[in-house]
C-alpha positions in Angstrom: -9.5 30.6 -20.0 -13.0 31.9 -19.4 -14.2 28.3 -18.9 -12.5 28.7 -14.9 -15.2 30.6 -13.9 -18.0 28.6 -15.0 -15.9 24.7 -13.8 -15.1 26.3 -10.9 -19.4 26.7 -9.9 -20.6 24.0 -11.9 -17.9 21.9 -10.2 -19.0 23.3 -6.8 -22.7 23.2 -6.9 -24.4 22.3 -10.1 -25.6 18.7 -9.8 -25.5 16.2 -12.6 -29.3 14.8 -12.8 -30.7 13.3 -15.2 -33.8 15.6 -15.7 -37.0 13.6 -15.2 -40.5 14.7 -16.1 -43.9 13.4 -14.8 -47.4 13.2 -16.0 -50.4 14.5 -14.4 -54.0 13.8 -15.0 -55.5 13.6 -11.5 -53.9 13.3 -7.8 -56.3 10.2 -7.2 -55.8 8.7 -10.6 -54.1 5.3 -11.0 -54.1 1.9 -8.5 -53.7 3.1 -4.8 -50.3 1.5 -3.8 -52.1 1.9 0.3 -54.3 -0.8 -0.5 -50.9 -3.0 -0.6 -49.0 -3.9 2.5 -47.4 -1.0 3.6 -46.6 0.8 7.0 -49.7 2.5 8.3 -47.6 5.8 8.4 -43.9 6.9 8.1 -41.5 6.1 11.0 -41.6 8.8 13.9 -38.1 10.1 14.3 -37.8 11.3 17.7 -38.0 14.8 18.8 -35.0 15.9 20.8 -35.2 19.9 20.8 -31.6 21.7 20.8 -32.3 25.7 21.1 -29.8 28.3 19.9 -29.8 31.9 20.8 -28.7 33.8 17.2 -28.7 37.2 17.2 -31.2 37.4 19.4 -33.5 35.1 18.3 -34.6 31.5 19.6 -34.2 29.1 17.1 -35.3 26.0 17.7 -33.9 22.3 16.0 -35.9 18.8 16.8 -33.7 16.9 14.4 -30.4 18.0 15.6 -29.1 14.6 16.0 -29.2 13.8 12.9 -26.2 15.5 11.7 -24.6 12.8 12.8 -24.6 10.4 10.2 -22.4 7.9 12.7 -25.2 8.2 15.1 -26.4 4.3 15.2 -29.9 6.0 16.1 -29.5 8.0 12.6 -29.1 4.6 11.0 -31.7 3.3 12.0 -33.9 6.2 11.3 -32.5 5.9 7.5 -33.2 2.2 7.6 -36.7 2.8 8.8 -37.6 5.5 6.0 -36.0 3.7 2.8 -38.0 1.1 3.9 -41.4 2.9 3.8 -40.6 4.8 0.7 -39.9 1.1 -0.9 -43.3 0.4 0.3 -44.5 2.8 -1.6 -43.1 3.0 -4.5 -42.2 -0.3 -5.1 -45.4 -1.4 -5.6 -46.8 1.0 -7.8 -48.6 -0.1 -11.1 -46.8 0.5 -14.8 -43.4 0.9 -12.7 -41.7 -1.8 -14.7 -42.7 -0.3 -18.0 -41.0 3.2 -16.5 -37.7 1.4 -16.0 -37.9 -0.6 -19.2 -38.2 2.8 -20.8 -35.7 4.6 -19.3 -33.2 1.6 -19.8 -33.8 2.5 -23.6 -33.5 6.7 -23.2 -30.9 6.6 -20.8 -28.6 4.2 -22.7 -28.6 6.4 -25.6 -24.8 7.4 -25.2 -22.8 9.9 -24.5 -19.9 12.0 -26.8 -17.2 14.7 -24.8 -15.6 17.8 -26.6 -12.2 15.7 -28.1 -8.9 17.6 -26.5 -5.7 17.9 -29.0 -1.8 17.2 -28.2 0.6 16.8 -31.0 -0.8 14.5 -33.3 -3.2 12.5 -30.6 -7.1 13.4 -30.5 -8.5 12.6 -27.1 -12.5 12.2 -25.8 -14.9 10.7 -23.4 -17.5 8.1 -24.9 -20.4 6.0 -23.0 -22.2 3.6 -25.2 -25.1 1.4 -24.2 -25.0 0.6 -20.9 -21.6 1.1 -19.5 -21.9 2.7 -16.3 -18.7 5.2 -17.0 -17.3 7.1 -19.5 -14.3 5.5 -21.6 -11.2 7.9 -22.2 -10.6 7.2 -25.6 -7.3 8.1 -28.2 -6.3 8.4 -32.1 -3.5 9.0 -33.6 -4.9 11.7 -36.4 -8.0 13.3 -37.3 -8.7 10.0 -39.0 -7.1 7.3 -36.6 -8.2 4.3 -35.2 -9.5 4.6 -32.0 -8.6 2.6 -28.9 -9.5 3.2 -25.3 -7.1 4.5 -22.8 -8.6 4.9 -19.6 -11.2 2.9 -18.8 -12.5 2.7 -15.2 -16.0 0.2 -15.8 -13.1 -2.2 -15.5 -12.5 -0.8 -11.8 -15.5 -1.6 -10.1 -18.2 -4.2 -10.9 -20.6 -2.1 -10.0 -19.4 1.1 -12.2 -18.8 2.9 -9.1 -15.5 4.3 -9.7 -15.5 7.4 -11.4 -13.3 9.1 -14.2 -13.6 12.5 -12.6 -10.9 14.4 -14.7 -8.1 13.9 -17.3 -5.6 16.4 -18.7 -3.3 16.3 -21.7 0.4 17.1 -22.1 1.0 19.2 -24.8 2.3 16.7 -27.0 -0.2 14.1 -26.0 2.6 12.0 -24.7 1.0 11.8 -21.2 -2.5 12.1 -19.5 -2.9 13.2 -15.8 -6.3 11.7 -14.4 -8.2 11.6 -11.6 -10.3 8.9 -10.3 -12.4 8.8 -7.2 -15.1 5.7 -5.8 -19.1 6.0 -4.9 -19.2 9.7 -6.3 -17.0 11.1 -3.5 -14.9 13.3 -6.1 -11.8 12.3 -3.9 -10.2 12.0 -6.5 -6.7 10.4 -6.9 -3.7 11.1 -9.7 -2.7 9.2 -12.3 -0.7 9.5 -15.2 -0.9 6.7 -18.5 1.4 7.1 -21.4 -0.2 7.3 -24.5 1.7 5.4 -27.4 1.8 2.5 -24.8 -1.4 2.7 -22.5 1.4 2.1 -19.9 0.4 3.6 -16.4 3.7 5.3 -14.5 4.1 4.9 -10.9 3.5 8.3 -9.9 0.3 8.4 -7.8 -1.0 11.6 -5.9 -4.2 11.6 -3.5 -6.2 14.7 -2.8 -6.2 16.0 -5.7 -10.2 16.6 -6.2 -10.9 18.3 -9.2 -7.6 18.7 -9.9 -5.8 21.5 -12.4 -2.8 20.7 -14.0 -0.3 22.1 -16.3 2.2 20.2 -18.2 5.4 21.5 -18.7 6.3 21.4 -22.2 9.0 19.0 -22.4 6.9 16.3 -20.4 8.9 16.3 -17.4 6.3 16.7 -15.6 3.2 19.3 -14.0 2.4 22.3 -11.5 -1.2 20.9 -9.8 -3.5 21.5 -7.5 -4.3 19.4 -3.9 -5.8 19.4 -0.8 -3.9 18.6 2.5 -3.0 15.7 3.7 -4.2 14.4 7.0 -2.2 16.1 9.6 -1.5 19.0 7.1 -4.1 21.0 8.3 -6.5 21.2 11.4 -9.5 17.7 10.6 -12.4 20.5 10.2 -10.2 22.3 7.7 -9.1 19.2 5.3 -12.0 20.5 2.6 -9.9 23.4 2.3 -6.3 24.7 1.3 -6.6 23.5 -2.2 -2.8 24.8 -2.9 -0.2 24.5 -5.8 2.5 22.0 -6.4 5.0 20.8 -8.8 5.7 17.3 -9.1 8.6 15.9 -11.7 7.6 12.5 -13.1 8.9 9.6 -11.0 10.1 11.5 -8.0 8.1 11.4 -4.7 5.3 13.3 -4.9 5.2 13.5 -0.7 8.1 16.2 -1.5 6.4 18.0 -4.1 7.6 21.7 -3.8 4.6 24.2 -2.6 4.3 26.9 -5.7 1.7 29.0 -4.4 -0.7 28.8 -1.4 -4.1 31.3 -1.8 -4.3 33.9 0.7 -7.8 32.4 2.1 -8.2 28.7 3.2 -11.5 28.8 0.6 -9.7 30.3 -2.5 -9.7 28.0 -5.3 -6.8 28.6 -7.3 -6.7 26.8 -11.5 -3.3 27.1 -13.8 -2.8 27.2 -17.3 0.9 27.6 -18.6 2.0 30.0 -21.5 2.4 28.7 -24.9 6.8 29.0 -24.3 6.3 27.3 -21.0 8.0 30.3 -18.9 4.7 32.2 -17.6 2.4 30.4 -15.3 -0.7 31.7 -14.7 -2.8 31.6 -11.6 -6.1 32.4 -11.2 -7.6 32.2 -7.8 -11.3 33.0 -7.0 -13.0 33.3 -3.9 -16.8 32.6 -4.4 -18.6 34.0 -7.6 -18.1 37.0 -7.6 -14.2 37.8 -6.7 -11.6 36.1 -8.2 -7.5 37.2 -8.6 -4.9 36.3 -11.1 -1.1 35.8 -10.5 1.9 35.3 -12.3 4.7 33.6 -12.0 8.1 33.7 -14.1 9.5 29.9 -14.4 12.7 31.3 -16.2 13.4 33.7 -13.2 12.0 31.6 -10.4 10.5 34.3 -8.9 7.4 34.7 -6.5 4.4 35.0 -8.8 3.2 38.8 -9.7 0.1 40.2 -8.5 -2.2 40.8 -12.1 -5.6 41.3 -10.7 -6.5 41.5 -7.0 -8.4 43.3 -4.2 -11.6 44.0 -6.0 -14.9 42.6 -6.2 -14.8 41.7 -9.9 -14.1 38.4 -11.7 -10.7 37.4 -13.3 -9.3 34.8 -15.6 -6.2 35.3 -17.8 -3.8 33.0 -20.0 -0.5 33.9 -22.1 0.6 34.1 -25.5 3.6 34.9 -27.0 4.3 37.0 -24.1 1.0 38.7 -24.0 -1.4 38.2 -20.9 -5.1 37.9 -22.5 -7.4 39.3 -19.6 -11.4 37.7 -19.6 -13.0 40.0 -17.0 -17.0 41.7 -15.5 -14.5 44.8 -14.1 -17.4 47.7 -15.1 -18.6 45.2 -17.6 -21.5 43.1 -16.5 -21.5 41.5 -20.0 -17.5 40.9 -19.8 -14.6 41.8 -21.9 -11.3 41.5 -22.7 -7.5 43.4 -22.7 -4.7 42.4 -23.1 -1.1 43.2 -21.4 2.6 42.5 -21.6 3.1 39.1 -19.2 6.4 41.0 -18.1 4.5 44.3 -16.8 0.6 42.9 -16.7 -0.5 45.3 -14.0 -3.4 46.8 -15.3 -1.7 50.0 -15.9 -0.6 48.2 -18.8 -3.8 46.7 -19.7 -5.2 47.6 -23.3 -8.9 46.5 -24.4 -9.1 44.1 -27.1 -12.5 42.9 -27.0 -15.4 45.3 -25.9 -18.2 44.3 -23.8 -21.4 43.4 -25.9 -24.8 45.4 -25.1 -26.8 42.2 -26.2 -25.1 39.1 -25.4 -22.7 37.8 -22.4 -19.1 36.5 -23.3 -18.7 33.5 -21.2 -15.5 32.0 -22.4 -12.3 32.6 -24.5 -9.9 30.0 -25.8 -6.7 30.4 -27.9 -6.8 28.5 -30.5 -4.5 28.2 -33.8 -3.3 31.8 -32.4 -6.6 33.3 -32.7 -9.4 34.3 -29.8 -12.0 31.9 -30.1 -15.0 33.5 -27.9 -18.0 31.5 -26.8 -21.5 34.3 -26.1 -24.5 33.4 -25.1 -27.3 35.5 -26.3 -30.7 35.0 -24.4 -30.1 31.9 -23.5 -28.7 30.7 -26.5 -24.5 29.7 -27.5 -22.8 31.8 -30.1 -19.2 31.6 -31.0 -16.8 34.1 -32.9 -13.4 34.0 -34.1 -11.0 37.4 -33.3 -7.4 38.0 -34.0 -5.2 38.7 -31.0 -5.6 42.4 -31.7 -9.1 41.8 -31.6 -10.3 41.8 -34.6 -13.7 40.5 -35.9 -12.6 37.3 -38.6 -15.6 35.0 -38.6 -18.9 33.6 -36.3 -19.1 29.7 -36.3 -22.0 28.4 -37.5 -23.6 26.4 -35.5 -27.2 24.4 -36.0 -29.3 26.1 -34.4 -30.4 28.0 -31.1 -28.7 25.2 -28.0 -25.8 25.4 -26.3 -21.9 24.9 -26.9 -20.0 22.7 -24.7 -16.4 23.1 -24.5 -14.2 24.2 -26.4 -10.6 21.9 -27.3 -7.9 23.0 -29.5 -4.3 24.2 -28.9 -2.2 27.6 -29.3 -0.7 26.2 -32.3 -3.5 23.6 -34.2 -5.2 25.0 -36.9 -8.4 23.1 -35.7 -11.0 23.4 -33.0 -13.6 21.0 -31.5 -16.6 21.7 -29.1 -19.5 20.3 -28.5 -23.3 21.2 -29.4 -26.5 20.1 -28.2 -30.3 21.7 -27.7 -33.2 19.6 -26.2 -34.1 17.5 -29.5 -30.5 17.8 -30.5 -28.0 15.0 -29.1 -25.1 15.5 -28.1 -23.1 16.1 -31.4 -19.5 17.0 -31.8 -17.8 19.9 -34.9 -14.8 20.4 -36.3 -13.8 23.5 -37.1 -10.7 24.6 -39.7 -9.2 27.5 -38.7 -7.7 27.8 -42.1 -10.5 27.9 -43.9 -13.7 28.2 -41.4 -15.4 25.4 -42.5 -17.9 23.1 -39.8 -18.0 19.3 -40.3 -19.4 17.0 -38.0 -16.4 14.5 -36.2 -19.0 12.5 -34.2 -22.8 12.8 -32.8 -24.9 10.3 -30.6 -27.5 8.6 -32.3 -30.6 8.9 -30.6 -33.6 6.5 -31.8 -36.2 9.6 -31.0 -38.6 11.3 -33.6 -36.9 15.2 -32.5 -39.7 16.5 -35.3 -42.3 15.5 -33.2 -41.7 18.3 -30.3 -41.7 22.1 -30.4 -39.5 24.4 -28.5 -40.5 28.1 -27.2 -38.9 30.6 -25.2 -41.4 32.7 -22.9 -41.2 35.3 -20.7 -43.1 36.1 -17.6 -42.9 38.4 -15.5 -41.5 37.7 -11.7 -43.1 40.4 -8.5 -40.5 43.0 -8.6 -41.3 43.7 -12.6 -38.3 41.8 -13.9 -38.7 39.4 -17.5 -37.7 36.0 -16.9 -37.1 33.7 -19.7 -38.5 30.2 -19.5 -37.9 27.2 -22.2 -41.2 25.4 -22.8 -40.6 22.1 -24.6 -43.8 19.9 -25.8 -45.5 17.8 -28.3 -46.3 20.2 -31.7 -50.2 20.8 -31.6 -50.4 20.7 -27.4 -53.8 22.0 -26.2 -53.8 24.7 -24.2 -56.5 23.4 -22.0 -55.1 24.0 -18.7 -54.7 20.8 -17.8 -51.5 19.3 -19.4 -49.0 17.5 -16.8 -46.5 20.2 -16.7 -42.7 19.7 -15.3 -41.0 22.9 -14.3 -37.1 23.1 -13.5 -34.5 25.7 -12.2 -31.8 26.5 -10.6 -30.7 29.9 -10.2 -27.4 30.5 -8.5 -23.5 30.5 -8.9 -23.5 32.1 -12.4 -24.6 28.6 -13.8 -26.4 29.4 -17.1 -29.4 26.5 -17.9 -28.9 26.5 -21.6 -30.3 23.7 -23.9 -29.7 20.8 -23.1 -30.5 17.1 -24.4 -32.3 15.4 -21.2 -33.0 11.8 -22.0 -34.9 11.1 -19.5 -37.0 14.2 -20.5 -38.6 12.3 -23.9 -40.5 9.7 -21.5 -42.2 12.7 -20.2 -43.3 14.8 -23.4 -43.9 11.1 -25.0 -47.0 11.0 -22.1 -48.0 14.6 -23.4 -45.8 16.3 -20.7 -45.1 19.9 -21.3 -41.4 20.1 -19.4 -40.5 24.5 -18.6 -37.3 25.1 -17.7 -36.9 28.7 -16.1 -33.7 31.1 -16.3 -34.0 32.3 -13.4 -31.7 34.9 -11.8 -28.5 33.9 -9.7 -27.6 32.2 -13.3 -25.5 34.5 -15.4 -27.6 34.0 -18.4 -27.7 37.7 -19.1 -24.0 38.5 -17.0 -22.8 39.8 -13.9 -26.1 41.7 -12.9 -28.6 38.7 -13.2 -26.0 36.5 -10.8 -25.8 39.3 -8.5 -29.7 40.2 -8.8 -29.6 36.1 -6.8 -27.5 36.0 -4.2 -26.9 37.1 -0.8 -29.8 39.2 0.5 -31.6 39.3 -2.9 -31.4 34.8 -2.9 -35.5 35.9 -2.5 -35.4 36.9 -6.1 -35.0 33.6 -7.1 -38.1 32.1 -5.5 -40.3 34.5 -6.9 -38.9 34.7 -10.5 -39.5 30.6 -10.0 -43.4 31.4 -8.6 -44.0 33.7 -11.4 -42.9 31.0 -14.0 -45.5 28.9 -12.3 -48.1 30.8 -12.3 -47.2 32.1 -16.4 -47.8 28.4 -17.0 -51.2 28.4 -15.1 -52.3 31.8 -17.0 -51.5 30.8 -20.4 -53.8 27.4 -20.1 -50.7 25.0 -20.1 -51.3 23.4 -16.8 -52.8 24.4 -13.3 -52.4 23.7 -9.6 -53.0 20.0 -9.8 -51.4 19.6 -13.1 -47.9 20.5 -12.0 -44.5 19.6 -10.4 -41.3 21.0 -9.9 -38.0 19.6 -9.4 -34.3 21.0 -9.1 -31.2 19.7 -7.1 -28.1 21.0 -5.3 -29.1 24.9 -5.4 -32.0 24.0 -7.4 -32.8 21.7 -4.4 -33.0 24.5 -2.1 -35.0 26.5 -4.6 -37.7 23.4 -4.4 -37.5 23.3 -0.9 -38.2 27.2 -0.7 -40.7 27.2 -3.3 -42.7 24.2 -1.4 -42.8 26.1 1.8 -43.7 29.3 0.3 -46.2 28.1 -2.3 -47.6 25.5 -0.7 -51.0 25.3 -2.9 -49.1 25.6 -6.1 -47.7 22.5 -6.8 -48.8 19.3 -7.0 -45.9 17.7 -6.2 -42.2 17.9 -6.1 -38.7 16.4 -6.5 -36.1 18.1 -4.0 -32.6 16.2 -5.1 -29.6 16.6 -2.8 -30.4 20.1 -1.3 -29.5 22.6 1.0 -32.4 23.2 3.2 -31.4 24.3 6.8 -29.6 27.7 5.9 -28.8 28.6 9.3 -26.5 25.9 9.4 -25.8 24.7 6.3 -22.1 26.7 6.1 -20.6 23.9 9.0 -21.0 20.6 7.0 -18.1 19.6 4.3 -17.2 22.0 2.1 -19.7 24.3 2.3 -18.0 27.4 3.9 -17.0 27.7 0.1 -20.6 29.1 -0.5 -20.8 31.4 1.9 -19.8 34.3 -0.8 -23.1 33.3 -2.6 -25.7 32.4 0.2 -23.9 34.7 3.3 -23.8 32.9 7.0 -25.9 32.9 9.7 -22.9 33.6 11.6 -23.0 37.3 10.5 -26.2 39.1 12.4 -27.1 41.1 8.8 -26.8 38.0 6.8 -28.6 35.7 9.8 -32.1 37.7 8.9 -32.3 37.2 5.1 -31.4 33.2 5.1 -33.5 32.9 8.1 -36.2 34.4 6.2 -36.5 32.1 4.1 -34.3 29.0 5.3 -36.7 25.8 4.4 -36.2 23.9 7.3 -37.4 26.9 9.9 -40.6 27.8 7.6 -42.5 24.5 7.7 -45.8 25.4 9.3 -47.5 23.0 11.2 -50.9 21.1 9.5 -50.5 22.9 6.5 -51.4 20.6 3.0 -47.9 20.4 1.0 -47.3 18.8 -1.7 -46.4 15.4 -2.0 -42.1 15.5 -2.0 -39.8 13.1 -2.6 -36.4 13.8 -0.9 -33.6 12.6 -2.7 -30.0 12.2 -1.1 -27.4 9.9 -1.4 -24.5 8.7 1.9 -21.3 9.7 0.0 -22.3 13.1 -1.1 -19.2 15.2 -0.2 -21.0 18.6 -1.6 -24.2 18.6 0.3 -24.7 16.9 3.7 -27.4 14.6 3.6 -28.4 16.0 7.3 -30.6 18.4 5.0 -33.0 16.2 3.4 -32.9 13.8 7.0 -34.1 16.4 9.1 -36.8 17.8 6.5 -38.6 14.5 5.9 -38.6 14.2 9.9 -40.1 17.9 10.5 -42.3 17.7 7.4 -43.5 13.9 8.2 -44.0 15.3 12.0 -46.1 18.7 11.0 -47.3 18.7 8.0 -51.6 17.9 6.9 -50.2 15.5 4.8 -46.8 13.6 6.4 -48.2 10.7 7.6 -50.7 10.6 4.4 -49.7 7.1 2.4 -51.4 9.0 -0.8 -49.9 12.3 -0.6 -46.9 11.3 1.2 -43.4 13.2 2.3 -40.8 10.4 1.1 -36.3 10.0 2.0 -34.6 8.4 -0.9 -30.6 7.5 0.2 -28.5 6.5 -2.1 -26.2 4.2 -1.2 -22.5 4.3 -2.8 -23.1 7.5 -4.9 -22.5 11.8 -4.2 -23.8 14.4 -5.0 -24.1 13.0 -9.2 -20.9 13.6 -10.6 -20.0 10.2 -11.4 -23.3 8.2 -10.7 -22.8 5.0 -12.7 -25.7 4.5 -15.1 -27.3 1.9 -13.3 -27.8 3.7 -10.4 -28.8 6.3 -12.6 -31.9 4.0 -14.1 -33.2 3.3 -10.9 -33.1 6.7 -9.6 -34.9 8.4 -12.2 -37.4 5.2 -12.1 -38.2 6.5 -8.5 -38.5 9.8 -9.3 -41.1 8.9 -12.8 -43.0 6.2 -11.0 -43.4 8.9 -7.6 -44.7 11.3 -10.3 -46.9 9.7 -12.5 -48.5 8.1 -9.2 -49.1 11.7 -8.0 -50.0 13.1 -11.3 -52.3 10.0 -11.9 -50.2 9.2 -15.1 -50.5 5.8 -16.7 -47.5 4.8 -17.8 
């Protein structure tokens, strides 16, 4: 239930990277990869200056043409600059003990949250190298396992994708989606379980699909986007609507349920445990979301539950009761409950207060009990209430990380979720109901010495006075000689909170004596409602500087200093890089800027990106044009200033972020800045070919990325691998 919120931006924005770190020892250390045969400088894109008049103010473009990713001169430019960043990175020395490496960490596999229908326990597994994720099944806690959908078998190169999977009640059918080169288009499916047999019913557009299975099996209300011709070409990206599709009719006359008010509304279902109340919940950015109702047994329109205000919803029933998750006056959240037959919120009683000290980011019914996931700085909790709301138990968990998921049903008397921290793996508990005891069901191995590192959590203090939080994860017994090679990460936007989490990559880092920071920064809802808020729209600036501060806290306290350090973030986090490089020029070393957003005045026009205008605004509004273009990347690059070296990182399919944003700033960075024709200090384009935006990036494409991104950084850093 509470979990709709935090798919819905993590879906949206929040890209899936494997976290690299780099070393630093000196920015001439190392062989000299120049002395090879390389180009004498980066290509020179050409300069062709488009002007706009906005609000009043001139705003000039030079790389205009390369929105067009058609353009054949666009090609060519691409062709051109993946060839001088092979040049140079290709070549560099200890690069083939940096991939044999990360082979090792980032084979180490992978375990989901297990999901429960009838008597059938389903879950994601990678091992070794497979590239995807295998959907595998039991029949009983205890079962023998056997895979059900497996996609590797789809692709030779591993670049189909199993984007999302959803269980009947009974487990008698799975509704998946699969989608090729990290698009996320995905496409339906539905297997049968007992068999493995795949039914003909087949749906398309249905990216990050939510289903609900009626209870008899007879098929699911889902969600889609139009159909070509549906809806006006620019507007495809939109309209996700609701449907109902009975198995093995045509699914081209699947009735429309519901349709959001807004094109951008993105509307998820869950259906009540009786199967007569379906529940809608339909939010508009991060900030505003409604829930609707609607009565299966009457066939009526669905009821208006929560709507109008600028508050966040998300609701599922129970034996006739609605149970309402929501930040209405409480920044922290809470939780009432109402009669699914008169849910207005006249009717509304409370049944779990907000906390003072900790955030309540999810609630799940499970084994008819509340089963409420907190976070508390930074850190996963979970607790067990009746349906009156009633304390019964906390969940022990091993120690401070994160929970992932939670899966159980209405009427098991078990629950699953995940757990992992940074030297934890990935490791999934069982929980009884019954009794409240934790056992472990399954963890990932992980041939790494986790005793060797130490974990702290720091505060520093950002320019308007605010504490930020900061996780700094090293060797035990690091120096504090103000020179360590220091990786620092964020992200800071659309309420995603950057718990604990095991980075495999990560360990080649700290194994160099890498200190890797990441920073909670606000626009994360870490610490609720007011921390996202205190990070979007006009106060996006906040985010920059609680990033600068961490920086400089790691400078002050002898961990690193300027030359010592690098930063890295993608998606959100990749516009927080490309901010933070063009603000704070001399405080970085170097940096990784991974699928960002980077020209603000017109990012809101590519894909789907109008869905973020509730968060960033639009330079199509005059009040909202002044505060992106006060900081908009792309329009604060300042001619023959020293930046740091960046490595632009983008890939052709991404359907999130346009890869016109990294193109245009390599060109205007390569064209301007001290150092963009410098083969030592250089501004660099990585494309992916064949991959998005990261959901779904097979792992081999996944090994060579992150050996570009190590070897880039330990050249900077003058790391010896």
């Amino acid at each position: 239930m509470g979990g709709t919120r935090l798919s819905y931006a993590i879906f949206l924005l929040l890209i899936v990277a494997a976290i690299a770190g780099a070393e630093n020892a000196s920015p001439n250390g190392g062989a000299d990869p120049a002395s090879t045969a390389t180009p004498a400088a980066p290509p020179k894109a050409k300069a062709e200056v488009v002007t706009d008049d906005l609000h009043g103010h001139k705003i000039s473009d030079p790389y205009r043409w390369m929105e067009n990713a058609e353009n054949p001169e666009t090609q060519e430019y691409v062709r051109a600059q993946l060839a001088y960043t092979r040049s140079l990175l290709d070549p560099l020395p200890g690069r083939d003990k940096i991939h044999a490496r990360l082979t090792q960490l980032l084979s180490i596999g992978n375990v989901g949250t297990p999901q429960v229908g009838g008597e059938w326990y389903f879950y994601t597994r990678r091992e070794g190298m497979q590239n995807q994720a295998v959907l595998y099944v039991r029949k009983g806690l205890k079962g023998t396992e056997r895979a059900l959908v497996d996609v590797n078998a789809l692709a030779a190169d591993g670049t189909v994708a199993l984007d999302w999977w959803q269980i009947s009640h009974d487990g008698k059918y799975v509704a998946y989606g699969t989608s090729p080169s990290g698009s996320e288009k995905s496409t339906l499916h539905v297997i049968e379980t007992a068999t493995g047999k795949l039914l003909p019913d087949t749906i398309e557009q249905t990216r990050a699909a939510s289903v609900a299975w009626k209870l008899d099996d007879s098929g699911f209300y889902y969600t889609r986007y139009p159909k070509k011709g549906e809806v006006p070409a620019e507007e495809e990206n939109y309209h996700r609507r609701v449907y109902y599709h009975a198995l093995g009719s045509d699914s081209a006359k699947d009735p429309l349920i519901f349709e959001p008010k807004d094109p951008q509304d993105w509307p998820d279902l869950s259906l009540s445990n009786e199967g007569r109340w379906l529940t809608i919940v339909s939010s508009h950015g991060w900030t505003k979301s409604e829930i609707y109702l609607k009565d299966l047994e009457a066939n009526t329109a669905p009821m208006t539950v929560a709507a109008g205000k600028n508050f966040l919803y998300s609701g599922e029933v129970f034996n006739g009761t609605m149970y309402i998750l929501t930040n209405e006056d409480a920044p922290h959240y809470k939780v009432f409950a109402a009669p699914a037959k008169t849910p207005d919120p006249s009717h509304w009683k409370p049944v779990i207060p907000e906390s003072e000290d900790s955030v309540l980011q999810g609630l799940d019914i499970v084994g008819g009990k509340l089963v409420a996931e907190y976070e508390k700085n930074v850190s996963s909790l979970l607790k067990v209430f009746s349906v009156e709301g009633k304390p019964l138990a906390e969940v022990p968990l091993p120690g401070i990380g994160s929970v992932a998921g939670v899966g159980g049903q209405w009427d098991s008397q078990e629950a699953f979720f995940g757990f992992q921290s940074f030297t934890v793996p990935p490791t999934i508990l069982h929980y009884d109901m019954e009794s409240g005891k934790t056992s472990v069901f399954t963890k990932v191995d992980a041939p790494i010495d986790s005793n060797g590192y130490e974990v702290k959590q720091l505060w520093c203090t950002s320019k308007d006075g605010t504490r930020v939080p900061m996780f700094v994860i090293s060797k035990k017994g690091l120096a504090l000689n103000g020179k360590n090679p220091t990786l620092l990460f964020g992200y800071g936007g659309f309420q995603v909170s950057e718990t604990p989490a095991f980075s495999r990559g990560v360990f080649l880092w700290l194994e160099h004596g890498g200190v890797y920071a990441l920073a909670n920064l606000r626009g994360g809802s870490e610490f609720g409602e007011a921390w996202h808020r205190a990070g979007m729209l006009e106060k996006k600036q906040n985010v920059f500087d609680d990033f600068a501060a961490a920086a400089e806290y790691l400078i002050a306290q002898k961990y690193t200093d300027r030359d010592h350090l690098a930063i890295m973030g993608g998606s959100n986090g990749g516009l927080l890089v490309g901010a933070s490089i063009t603000q704070h020029p001399e405080l970085f070393r170097a940096a990784v800027c991974q699928v960002p957003l980077l020209d603000m005045l017109r990012y809101q026009n590519f894909l789907i990106a109008k869905l973020w205008i509730p968060e960033y605004g639009s330079a199509d509004d005059p009040k909202q044009f002044e505060y992106l273009y006060a900081y908009s990347p792309y329009h604060h690059v300042k001619p023959g200033t020293l930046y740091p070296a960046v490595l632009f990182m983008t890939a052709d399919t991404d359907t999130r972020v346009d890869s016109m944003h990294a193109k245009k700033m390599a060109a205007l960075m390569q064209a301007e800045a001290k150092n963009g024709a410098d083969r030592n200090r250089p501004i660099l384009l990585r494309i992916e070919p064949k991959a998005g935006h990261g959901q779904g990036k097979p792992l081999t494409k996944q090994i060579e990325e992150s050996t570009d991104i190590w070897s880039f950084l330990f050249w900077q850093l003058g790391v010896k691998p």
